[in-house]
N, CA, C and O atoms as a Tripos MOL2 file, in Angstrom:
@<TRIPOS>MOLECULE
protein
  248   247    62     0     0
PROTEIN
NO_CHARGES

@<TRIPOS>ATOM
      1 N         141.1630   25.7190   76.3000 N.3       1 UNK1
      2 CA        139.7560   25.7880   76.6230 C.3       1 UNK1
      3 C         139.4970   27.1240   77.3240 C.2       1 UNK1
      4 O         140.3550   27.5900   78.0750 O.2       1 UNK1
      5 N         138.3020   27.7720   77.0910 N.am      2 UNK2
      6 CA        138.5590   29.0230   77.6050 C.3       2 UNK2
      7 C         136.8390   28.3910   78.2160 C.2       2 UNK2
      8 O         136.2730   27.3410   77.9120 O.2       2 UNK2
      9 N         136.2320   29.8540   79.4440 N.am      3 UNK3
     10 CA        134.9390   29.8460   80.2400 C.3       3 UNK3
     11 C         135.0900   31.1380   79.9650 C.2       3 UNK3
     12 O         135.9900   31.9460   79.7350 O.2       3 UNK3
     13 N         133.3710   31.0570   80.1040 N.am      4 UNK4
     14 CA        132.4490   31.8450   79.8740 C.3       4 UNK4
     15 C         131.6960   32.3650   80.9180 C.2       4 UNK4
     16 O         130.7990   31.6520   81.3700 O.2       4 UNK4
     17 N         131.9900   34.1040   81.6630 N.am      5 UNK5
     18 CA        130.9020   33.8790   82.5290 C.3       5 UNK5
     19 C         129.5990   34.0460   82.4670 C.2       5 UNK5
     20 O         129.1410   34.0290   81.3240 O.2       5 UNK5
     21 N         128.9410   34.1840   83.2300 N.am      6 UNK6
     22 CA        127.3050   34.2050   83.3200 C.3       6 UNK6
     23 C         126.9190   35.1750   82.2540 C.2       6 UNK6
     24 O         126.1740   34.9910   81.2920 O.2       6 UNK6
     25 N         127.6340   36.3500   82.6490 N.am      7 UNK7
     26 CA        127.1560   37.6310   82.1970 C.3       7 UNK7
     27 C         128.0910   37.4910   80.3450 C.2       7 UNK7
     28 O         127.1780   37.5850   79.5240 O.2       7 UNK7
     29 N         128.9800   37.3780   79.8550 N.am      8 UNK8
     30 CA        129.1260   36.8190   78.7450 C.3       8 UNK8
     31 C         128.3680   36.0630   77.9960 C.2       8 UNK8
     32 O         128.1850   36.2570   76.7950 O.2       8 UNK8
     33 N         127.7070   34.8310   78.8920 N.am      9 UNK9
     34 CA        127.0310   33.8900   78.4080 C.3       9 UNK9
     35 C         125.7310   34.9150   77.5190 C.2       9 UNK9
     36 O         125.4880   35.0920   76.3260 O.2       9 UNK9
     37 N         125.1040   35.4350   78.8240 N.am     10 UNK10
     38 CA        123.7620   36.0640   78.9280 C.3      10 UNK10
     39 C         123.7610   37.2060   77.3040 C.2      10 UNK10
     40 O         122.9110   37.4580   76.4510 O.2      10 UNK10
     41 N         125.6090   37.7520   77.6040 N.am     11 UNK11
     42 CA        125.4590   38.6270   75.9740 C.3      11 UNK11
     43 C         125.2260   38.0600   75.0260 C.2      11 UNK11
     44 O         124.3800   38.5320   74.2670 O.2      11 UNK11
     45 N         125.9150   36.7710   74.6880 N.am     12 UNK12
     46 CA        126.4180   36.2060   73.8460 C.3      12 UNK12
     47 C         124.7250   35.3200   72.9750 C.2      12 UNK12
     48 O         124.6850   35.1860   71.7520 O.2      12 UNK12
     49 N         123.9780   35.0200   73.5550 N.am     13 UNK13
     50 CA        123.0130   34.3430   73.2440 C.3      13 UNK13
     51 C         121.8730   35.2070   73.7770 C.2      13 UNK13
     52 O         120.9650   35.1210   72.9500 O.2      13 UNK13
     53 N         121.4600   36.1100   74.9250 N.am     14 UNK14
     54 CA        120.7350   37.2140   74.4830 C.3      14 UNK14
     55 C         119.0530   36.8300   75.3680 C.2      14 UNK14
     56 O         117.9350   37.2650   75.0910 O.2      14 UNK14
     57 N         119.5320   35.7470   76.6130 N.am     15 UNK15
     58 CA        118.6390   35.1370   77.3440 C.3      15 UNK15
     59 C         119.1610   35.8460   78.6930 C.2      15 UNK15
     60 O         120.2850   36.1130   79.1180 O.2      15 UNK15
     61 N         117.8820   36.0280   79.1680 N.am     16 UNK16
     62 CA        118.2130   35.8070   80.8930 C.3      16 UNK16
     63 C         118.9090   34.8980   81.3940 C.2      16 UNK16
     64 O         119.0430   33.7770   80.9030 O.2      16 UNK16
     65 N         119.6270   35.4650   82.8470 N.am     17 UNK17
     66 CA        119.9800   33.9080   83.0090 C.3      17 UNK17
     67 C         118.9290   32.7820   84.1380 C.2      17 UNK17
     68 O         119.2650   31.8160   84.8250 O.2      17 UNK17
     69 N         117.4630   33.5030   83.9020 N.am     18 UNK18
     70 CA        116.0820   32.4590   84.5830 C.3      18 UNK18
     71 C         116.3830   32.0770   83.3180 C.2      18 UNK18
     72 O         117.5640   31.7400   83.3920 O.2      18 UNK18
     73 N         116.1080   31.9660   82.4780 N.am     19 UNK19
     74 CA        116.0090   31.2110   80.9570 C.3      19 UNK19
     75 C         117.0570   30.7170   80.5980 C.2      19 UNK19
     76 O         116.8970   29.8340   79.7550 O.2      19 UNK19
     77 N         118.3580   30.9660   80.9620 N.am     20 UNK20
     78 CA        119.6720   29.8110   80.9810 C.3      20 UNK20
     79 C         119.1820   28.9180   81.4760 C.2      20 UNK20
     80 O         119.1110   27.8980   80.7920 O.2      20 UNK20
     81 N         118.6090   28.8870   82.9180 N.am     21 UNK21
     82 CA        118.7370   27.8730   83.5890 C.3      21 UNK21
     83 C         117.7020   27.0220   83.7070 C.2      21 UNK21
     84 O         117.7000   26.0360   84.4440 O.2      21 UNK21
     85 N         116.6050   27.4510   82.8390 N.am     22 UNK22
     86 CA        115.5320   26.7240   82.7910 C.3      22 UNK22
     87 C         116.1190   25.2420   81.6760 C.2      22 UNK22
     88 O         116.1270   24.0120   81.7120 O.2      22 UNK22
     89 N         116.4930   26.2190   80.8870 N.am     23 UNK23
     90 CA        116.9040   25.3340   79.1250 C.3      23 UNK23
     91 C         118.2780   24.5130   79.7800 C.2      23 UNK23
     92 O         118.6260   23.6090   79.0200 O.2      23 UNK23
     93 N         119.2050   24.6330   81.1170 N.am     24 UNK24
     94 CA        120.1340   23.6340   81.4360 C.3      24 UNK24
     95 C         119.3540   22.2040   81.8770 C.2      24 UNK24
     96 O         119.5340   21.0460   81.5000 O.2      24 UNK24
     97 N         118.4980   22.7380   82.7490 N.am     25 UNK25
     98 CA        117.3980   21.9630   83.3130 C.3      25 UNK25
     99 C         116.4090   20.9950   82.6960 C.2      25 UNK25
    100 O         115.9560   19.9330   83.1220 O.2      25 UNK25
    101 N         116.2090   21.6460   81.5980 N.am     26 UNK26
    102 CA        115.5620   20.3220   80.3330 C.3      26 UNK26
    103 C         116.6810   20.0290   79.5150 C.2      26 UNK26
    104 O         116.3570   19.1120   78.7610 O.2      26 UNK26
    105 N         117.7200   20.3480   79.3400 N.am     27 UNK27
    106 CA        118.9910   19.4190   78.7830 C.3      27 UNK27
    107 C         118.7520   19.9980   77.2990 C.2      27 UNK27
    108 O         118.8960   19.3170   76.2840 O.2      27 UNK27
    109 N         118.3780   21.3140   77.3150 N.am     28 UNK28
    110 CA        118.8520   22.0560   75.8950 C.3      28 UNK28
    111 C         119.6290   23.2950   76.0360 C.2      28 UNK28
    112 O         119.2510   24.3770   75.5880 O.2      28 UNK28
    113 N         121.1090   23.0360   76.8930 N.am     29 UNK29
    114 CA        121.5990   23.9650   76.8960 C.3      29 UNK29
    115 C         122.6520   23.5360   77.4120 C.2      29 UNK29
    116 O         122.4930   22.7770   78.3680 O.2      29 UNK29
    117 N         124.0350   23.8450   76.9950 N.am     30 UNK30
    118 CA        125.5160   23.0880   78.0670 C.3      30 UNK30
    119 C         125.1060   23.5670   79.5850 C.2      30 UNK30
    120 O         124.3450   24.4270   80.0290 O.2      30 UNK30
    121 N         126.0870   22.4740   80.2310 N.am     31 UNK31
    122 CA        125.4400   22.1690   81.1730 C.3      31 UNK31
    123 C         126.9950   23.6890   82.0020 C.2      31 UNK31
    124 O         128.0300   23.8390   81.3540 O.2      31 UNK31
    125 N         126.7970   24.4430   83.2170 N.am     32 UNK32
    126 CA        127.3420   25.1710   83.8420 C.3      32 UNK32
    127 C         128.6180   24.3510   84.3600 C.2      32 UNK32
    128 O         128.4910   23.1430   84.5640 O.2      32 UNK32
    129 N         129.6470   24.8860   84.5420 N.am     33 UNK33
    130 CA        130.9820   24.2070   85.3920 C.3      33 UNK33
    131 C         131.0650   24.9570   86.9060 C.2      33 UNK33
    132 O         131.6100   26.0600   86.9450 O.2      33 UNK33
    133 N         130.6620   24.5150   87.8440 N.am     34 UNK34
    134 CA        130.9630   24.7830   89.1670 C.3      34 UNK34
    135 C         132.1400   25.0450   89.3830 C.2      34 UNK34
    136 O         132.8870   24.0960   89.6200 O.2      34 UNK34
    137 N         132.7980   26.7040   89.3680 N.am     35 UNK35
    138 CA        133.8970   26.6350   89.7160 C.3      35 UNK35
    139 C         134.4420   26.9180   91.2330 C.2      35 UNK35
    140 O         135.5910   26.7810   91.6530 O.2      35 UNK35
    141 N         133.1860   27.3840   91.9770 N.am     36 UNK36
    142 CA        133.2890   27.5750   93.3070 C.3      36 UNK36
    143 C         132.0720   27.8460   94.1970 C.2      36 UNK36
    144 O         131.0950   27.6160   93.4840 O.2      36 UNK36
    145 N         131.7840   28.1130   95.0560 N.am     37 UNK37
    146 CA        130.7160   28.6200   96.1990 C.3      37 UNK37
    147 C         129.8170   29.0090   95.2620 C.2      37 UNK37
    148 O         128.7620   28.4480   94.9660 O.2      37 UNK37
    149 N         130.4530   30.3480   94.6500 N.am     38 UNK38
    150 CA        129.6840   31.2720   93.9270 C.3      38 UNK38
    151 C         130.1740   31.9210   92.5510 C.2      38 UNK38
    152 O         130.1870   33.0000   91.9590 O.2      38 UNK38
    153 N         130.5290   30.7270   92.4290 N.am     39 UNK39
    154 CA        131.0860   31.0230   90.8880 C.3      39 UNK39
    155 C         130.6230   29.9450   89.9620 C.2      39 UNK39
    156 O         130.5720   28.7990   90.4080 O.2      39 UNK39
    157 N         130.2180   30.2220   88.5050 N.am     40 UNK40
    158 CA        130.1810   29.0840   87.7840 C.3      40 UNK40
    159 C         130.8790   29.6210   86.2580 C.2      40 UNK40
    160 O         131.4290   30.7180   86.1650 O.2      40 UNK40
    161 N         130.7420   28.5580   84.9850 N.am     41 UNK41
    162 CA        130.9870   29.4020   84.1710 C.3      41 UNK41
    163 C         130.6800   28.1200   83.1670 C.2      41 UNK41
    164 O         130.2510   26.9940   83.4210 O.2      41 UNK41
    165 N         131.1850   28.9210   81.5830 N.am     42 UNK42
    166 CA        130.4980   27.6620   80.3550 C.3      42 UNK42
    167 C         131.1790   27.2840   79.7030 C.2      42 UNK42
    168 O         131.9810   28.1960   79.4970 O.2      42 UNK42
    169 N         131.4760   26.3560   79.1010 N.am     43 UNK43
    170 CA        132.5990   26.2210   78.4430 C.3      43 UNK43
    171 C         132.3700   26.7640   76.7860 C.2      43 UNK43
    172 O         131.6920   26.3660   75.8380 O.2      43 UNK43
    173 N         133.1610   27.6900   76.9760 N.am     44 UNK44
    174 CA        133.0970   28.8620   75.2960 C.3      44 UNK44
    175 C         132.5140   27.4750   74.1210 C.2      44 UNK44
    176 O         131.4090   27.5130   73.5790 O.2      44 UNK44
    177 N         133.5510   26.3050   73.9130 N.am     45 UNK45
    178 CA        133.1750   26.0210   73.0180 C.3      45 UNK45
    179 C         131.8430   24.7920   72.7410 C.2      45 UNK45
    180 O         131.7530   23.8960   71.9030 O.2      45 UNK45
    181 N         131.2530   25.0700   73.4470 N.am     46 UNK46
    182 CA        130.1440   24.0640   73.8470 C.3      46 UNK46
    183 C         128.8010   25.0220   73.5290 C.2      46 UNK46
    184 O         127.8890   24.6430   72.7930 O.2      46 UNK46
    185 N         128.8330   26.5250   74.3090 N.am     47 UNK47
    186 CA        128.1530   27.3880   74.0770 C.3      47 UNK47
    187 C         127.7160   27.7970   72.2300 C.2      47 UNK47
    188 O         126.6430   27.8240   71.6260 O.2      47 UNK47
    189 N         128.9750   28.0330   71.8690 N.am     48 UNK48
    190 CA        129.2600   28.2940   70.3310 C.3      48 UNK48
    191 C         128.8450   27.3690   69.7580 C.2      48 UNK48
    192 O         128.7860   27.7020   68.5740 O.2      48 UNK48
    193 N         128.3410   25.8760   69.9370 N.am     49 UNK49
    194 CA        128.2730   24.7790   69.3140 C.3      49 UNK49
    195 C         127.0990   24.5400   69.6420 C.2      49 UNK49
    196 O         126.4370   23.9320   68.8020 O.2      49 UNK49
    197 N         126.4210   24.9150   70.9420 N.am     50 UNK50
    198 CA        124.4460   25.2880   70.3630 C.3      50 UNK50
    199 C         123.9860   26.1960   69.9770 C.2      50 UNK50
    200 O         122.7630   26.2420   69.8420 O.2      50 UNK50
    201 N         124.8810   27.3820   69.6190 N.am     51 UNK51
    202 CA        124.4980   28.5800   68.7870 C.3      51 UNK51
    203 C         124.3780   28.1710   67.6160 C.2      51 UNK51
    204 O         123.3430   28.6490   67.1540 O.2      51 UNK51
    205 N         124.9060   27.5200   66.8720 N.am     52 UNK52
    206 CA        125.5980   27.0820   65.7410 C.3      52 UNK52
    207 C         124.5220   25.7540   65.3860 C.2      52 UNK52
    208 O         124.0990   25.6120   64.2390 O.2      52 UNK52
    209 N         124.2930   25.1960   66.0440 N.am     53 UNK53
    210 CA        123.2790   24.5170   66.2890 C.3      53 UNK53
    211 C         121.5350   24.8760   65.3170 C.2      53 UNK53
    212 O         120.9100   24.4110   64.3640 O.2      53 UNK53
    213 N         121.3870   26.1180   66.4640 N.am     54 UNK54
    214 CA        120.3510   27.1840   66.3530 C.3      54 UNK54
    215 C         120.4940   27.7000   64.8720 C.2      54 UNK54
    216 O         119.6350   27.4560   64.0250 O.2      54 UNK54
    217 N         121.4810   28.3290   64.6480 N.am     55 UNK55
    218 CA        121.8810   28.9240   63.2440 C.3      55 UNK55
    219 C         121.3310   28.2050   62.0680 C.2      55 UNK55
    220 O         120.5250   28.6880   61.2730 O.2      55 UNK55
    221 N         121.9300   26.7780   62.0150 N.am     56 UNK56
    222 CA        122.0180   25.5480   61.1750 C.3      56 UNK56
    223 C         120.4310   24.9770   61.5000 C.2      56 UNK56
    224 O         120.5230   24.1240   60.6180 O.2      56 UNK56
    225 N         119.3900   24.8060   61.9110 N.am     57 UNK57
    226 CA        118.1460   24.6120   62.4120 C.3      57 UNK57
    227 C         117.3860   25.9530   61.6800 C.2      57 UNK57
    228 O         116.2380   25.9010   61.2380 O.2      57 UNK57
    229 N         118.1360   27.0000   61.6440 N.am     58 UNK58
    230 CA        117.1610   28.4690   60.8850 C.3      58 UNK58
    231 C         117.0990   28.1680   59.5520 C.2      58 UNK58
    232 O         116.0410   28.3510   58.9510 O.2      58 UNK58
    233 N         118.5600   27.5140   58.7090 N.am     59 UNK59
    234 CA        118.9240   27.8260   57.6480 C.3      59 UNK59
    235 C         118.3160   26.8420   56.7030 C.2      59 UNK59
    236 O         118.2060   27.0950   55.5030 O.2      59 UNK59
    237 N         117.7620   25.2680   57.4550 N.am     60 UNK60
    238 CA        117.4540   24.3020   57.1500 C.3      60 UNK60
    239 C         115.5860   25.0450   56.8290 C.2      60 UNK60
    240 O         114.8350   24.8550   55.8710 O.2      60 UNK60
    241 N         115.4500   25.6320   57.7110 N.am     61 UNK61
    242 CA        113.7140   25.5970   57.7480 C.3      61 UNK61
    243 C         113.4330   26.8320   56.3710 C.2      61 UNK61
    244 O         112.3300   27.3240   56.1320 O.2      61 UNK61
    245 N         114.6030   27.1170   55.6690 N.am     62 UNK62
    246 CA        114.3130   28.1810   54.4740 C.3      62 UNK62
    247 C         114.0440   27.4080   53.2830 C.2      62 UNK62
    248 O         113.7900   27.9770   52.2210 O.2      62 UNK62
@<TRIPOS>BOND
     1     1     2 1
     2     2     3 1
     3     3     4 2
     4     3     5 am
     5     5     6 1
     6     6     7 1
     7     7     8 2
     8     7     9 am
     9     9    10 1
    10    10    11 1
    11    11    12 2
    12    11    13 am
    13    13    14 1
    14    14    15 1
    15    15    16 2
    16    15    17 am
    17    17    18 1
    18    18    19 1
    19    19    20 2
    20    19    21 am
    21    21    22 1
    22    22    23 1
    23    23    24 2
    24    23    25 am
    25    25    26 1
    26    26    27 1
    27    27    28 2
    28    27    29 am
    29    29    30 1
    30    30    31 1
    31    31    32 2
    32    31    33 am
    33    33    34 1
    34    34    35 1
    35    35    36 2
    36    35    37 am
    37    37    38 1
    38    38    39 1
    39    39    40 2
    40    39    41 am
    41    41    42 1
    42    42    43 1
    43    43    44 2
    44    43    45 am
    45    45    46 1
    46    46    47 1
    47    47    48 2
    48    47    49 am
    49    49    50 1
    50    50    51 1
    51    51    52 2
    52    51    53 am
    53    53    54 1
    54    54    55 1
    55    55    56 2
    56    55    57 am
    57    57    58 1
    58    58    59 1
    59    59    60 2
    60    59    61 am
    61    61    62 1
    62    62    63 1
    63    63    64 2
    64    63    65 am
    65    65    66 1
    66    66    67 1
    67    67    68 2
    68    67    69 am
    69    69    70 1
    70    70    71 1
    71    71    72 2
    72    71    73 am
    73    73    74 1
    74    74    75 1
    75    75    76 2
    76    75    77 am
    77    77    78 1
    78    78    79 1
    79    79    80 2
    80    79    81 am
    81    81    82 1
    82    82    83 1
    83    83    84 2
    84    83    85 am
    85    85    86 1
    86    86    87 1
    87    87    88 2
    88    87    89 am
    89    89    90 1
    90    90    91 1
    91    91    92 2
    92    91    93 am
    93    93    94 1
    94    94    95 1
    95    95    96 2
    96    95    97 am
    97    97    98 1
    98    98    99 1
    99    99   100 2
   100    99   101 am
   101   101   102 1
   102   102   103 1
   103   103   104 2
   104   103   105 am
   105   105   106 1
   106   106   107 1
   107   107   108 2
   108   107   109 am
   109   109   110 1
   110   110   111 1
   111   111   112 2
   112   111   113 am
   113   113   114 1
   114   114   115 1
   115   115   116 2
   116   115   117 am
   117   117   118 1
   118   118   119 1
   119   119   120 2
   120   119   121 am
   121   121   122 1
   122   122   123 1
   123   123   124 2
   124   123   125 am
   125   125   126 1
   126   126   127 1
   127   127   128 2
   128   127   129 am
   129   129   130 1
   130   130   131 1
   131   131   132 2
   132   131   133 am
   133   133   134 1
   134   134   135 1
   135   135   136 2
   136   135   137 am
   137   137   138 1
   138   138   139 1
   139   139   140 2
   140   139   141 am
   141   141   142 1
   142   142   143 1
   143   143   144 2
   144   143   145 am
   145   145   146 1
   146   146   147 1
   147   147   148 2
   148   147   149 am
   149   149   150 1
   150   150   151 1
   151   151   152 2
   152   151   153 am
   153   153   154 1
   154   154   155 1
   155   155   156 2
   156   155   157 am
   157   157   158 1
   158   158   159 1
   159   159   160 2
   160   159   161 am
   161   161   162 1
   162   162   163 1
   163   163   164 2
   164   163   165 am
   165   165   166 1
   166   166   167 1
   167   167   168 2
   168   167   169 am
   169   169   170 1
   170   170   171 1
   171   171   172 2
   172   171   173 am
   173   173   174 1
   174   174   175 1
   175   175   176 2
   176   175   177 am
   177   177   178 1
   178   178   179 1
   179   179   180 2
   180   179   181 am
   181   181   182 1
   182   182   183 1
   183   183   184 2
   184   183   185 am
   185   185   186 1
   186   186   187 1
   187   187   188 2
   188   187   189 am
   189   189   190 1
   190   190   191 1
   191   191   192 2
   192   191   193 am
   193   193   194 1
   194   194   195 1
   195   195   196 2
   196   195   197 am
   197   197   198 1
   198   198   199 1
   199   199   200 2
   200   199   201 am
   201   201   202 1
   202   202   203 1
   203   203   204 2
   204   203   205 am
   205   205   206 1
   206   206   207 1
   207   207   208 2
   208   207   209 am
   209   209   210 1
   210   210   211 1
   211   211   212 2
   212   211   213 am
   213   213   214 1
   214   214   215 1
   215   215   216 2
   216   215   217 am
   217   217   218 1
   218   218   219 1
   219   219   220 2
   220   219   221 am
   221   221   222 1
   222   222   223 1
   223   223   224 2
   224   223   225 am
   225   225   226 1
   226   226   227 1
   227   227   228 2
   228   227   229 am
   229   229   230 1
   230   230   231 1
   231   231   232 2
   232   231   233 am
   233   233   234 1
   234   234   235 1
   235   235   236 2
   236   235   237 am
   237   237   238 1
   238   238   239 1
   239   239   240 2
   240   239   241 am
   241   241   242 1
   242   242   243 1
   243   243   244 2
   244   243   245 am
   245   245   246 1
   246   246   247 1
   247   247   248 2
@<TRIPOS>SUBSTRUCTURE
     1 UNK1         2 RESIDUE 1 A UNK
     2 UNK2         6 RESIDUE 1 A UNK
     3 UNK3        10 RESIDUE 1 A UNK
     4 UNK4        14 RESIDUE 1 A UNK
     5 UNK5        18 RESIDUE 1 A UNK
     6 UNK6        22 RESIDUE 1 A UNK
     7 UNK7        26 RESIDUE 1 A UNK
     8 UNK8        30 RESIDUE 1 A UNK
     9 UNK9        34 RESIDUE 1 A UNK
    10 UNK10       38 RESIDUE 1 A UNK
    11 UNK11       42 RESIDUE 1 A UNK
    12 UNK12       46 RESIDUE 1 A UNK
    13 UNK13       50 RESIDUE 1 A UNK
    14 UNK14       54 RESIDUE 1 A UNK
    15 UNK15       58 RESIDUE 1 A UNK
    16 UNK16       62 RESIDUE 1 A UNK
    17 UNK17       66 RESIDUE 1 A UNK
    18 UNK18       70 RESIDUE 1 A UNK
    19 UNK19       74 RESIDUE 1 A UNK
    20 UNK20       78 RESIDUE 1 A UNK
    21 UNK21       82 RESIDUE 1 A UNK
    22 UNK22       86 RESIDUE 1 A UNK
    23 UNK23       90 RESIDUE 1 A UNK
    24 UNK24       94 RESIDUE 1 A UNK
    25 UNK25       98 RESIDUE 1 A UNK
    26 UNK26      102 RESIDUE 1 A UNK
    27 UNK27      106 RESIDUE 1 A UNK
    28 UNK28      110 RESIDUE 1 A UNK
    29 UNK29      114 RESIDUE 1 A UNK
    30 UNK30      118 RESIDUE 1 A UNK
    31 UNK31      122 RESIDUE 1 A UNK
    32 UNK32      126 RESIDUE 1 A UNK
    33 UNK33      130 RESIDUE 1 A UNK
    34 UNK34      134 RESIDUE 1 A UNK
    35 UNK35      138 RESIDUE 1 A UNK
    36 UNK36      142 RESIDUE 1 A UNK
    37 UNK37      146 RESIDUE 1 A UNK
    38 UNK38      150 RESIDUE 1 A UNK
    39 UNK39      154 RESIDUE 1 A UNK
    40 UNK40      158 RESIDUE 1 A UNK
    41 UNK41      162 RESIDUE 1 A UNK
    42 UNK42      166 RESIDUE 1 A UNK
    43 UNK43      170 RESIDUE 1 A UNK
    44 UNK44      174 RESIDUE 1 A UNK
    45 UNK45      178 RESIDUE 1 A UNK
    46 UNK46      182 RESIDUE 1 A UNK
    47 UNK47      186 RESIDUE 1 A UNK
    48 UNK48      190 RESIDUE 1 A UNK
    49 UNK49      194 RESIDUE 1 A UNK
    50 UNK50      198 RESIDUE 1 A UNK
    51 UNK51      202 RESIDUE 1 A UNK
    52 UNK52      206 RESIDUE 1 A UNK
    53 UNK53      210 RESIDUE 1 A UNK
    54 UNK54      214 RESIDUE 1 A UNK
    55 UNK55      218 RESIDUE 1 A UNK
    56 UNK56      222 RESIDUE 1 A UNK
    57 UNK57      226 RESIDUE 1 A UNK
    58 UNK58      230 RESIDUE 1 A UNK
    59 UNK59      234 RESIDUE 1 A UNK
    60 UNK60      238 RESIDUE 1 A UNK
    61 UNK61      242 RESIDUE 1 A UNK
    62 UNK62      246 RESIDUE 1 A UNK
């Protein structure tokens, strides 16, 4: 299992992270892993699997 940090996350899908955390907050987005005080992170393959999500939702509406 690999994590993802914030700033990975933020490349990887191309959102702020106010807009990560809005979309964790209504439950359309994996949820963050508390790894400390001030640390969090995502789990890679959870992330990849609402991208993929998104992708598969584009390809359907053609």
């Amino acid at each position: 299992m690999k994590l993802l940090s914030k700033r990975q996350v933020r490349e990887l899908v191309l959102y702020s992270p106010q807009h990560i955390a809005r979309l964790e907050a209504a439950g359309q987005f994996p949820k963050r892993v508390k790894l400390g005080n001030c640390r969090v992170g995502w789990i890679e393959s959870e992330v990849l699997e609402w991208l993929q999500e998104k992708i598969d939702a584009r390809n359907q509406q053609s």
